[in-house]
Backbone bond lengths (Angstrom), bond angles and torsions (degrees), N, CA, C in turn:
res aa  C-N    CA-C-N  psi(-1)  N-CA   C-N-CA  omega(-1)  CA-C   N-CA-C  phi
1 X - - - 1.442 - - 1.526 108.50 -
2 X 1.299 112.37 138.77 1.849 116.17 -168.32 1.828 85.71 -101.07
3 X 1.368 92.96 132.91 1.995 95.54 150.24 0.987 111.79 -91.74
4 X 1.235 121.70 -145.12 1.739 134.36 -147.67 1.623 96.97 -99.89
5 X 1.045 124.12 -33.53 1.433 142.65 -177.76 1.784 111.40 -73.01
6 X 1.591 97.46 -22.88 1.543 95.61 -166.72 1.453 128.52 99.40
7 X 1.469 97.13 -0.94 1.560 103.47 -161.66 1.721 104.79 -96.02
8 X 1.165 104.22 127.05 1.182 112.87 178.66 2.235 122.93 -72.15
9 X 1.433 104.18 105.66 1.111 112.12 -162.82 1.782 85.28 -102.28
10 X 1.888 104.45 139.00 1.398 121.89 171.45 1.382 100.65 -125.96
11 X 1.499 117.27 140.80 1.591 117.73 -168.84 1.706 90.24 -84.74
12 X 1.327 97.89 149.73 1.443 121.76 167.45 1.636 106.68 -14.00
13 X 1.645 106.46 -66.83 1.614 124.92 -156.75 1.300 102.40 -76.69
14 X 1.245 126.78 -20.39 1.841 141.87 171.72 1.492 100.84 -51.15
15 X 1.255 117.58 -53.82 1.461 134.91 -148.60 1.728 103.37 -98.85
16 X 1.224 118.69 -9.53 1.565 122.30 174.11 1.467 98.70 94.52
17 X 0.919 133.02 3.80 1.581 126.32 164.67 1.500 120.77 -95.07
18 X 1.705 103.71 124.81 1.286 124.92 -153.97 1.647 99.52 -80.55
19 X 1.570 105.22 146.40 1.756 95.89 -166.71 1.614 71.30 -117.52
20 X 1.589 106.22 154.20 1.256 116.86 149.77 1.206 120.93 -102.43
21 X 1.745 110.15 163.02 1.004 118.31 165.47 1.270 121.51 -74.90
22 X 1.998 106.16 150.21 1.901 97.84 172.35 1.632 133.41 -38.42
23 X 1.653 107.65 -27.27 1.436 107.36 -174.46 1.145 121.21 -93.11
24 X 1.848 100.37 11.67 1.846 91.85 170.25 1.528 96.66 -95.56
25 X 1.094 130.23 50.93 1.826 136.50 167.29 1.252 98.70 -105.39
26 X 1.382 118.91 -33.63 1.687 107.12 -156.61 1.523 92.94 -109.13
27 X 1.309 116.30 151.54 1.869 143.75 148.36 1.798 101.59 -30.79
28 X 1.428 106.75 124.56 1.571 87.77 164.35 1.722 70.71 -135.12
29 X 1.956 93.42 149.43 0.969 112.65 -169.37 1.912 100.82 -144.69
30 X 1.545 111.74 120.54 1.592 129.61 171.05 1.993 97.00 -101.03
31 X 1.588 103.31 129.16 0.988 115.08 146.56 1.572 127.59 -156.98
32 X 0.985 117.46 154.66 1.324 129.48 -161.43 1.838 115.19 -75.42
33 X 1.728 95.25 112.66 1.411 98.85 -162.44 1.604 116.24 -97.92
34 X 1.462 142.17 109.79 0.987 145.05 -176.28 1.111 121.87 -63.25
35 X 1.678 114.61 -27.70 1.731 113.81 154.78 1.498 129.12 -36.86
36 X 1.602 93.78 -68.73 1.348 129.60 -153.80 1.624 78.11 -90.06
37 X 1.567 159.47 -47.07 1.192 141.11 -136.83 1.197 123.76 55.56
38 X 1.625 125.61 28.19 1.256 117.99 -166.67 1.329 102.69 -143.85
39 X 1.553 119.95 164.27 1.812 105.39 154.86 1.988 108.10 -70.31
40 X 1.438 93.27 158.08 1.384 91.41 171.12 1.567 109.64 -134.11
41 X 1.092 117.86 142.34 1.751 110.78 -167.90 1.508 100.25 -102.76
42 X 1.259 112.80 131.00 1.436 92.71 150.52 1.749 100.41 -140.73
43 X 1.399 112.15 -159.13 1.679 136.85 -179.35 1.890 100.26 -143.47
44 X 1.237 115.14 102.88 1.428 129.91 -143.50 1.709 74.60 -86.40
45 X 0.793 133.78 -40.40 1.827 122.94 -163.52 1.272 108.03 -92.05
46 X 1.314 142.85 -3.68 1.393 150.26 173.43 1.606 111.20 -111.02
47 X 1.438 103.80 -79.87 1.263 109.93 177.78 1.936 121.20 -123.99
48 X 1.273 130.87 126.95 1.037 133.39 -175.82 1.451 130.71 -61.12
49 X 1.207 120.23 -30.22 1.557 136.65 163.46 1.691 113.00 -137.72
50 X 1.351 121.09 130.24 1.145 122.91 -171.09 1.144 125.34 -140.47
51 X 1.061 125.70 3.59 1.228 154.89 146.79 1.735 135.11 164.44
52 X 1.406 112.55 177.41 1.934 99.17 -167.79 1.613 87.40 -141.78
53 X 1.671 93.26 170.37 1.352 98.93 177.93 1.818 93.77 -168.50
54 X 1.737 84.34 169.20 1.846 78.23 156.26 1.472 115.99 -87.69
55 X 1.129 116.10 -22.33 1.876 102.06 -174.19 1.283 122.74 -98.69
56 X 1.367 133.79 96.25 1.298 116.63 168.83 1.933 138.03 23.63
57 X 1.792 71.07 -81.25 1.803 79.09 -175.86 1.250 128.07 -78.59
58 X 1.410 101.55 -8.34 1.512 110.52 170.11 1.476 127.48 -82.25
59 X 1.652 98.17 -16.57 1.589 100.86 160.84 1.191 106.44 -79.27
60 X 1.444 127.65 -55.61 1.428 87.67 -160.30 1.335 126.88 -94.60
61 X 1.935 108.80 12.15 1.690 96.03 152.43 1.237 126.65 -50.31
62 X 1.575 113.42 -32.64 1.385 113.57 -176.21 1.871 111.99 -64.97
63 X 1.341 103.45 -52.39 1.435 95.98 -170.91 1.685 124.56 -20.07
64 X 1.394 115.92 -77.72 1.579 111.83 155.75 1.035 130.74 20.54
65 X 1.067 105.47 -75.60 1.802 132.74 177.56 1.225 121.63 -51.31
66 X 2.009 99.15 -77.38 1.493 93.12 160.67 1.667 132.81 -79.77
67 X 1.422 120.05 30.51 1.226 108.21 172.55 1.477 92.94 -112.71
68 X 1.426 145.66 6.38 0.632 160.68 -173.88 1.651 101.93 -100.71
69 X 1.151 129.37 -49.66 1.429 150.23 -169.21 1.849 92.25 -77.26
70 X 1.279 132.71 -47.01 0.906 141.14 168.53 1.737 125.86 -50.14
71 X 1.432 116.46 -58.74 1.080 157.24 151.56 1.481 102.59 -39.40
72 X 1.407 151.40 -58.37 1.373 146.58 109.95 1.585 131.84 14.94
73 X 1.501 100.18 -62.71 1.121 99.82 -178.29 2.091 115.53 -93.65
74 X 1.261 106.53 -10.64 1.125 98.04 168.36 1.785 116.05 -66.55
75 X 1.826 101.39 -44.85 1.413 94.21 173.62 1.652 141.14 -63.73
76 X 1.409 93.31 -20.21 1.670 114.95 165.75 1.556 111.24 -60.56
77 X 1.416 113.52 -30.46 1.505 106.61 -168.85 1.586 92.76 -106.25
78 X 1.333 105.25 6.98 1.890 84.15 179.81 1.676 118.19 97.90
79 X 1.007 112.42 -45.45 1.547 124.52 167.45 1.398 121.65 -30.64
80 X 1.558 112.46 134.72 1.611 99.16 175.78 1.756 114.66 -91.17
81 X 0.964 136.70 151.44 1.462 146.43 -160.69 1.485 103.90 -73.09
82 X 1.497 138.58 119.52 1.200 154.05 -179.58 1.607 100.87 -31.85
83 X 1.147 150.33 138.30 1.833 141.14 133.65 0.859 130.48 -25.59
84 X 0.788 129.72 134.70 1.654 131.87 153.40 1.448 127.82 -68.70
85 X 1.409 107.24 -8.36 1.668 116.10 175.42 1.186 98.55 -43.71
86 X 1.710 115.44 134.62 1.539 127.43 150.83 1.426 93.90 96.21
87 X 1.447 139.01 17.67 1.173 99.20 163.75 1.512 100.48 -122.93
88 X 1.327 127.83 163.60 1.701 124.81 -133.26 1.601 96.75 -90.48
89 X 1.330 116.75 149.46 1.640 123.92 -171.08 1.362 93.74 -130.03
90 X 1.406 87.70 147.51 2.449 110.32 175.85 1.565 76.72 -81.41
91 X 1.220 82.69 150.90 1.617 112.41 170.44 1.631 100.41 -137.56
């Protein structure tokens, strides 16, 4: 696509560079709840519980989604999106 200048702009995903989504910013975290008897997923800096299940991995395929679904609705209401400060990074 040319701008006004002529300059030829290629989107990120054109060029083989992988874009992420907003919810790979936040921690998603499954652990096993003795209340509830279940795993429970959440993303501790967005949302606190986000969903449960019996299987592990099936929670936290889901997370994604709904932190994403979450992430959505903050921008619908206007809200700015929680930080990520403080939660621990690979170096």
């Amino acid at each position: 696509m040319l701008d006004s200048m002529g300059v030829m702009h290629v989107a990120a995903r054109d060029r083989g560079v992988s874009t992420r989504k907003d919810s790979a910013r936040y921690a998603k975290i499954v652990e096993w709840s003795d209340e509830d008897q279940c795993y429970v997923g959440s993303a501790p800096a967005l949302i606190p519980g986000g969903c449960h299940g019996p299987d592990e991995k099936e929670v936290f395929a889901e997370l994604p989604e709904i932190v994403e679904e979450a992430i959505a609705l903050y921008r619908e209401d206007g809200k700015p999106l929680p930080t990520t400060y403080g939660q621990p990074r690979l170096r």
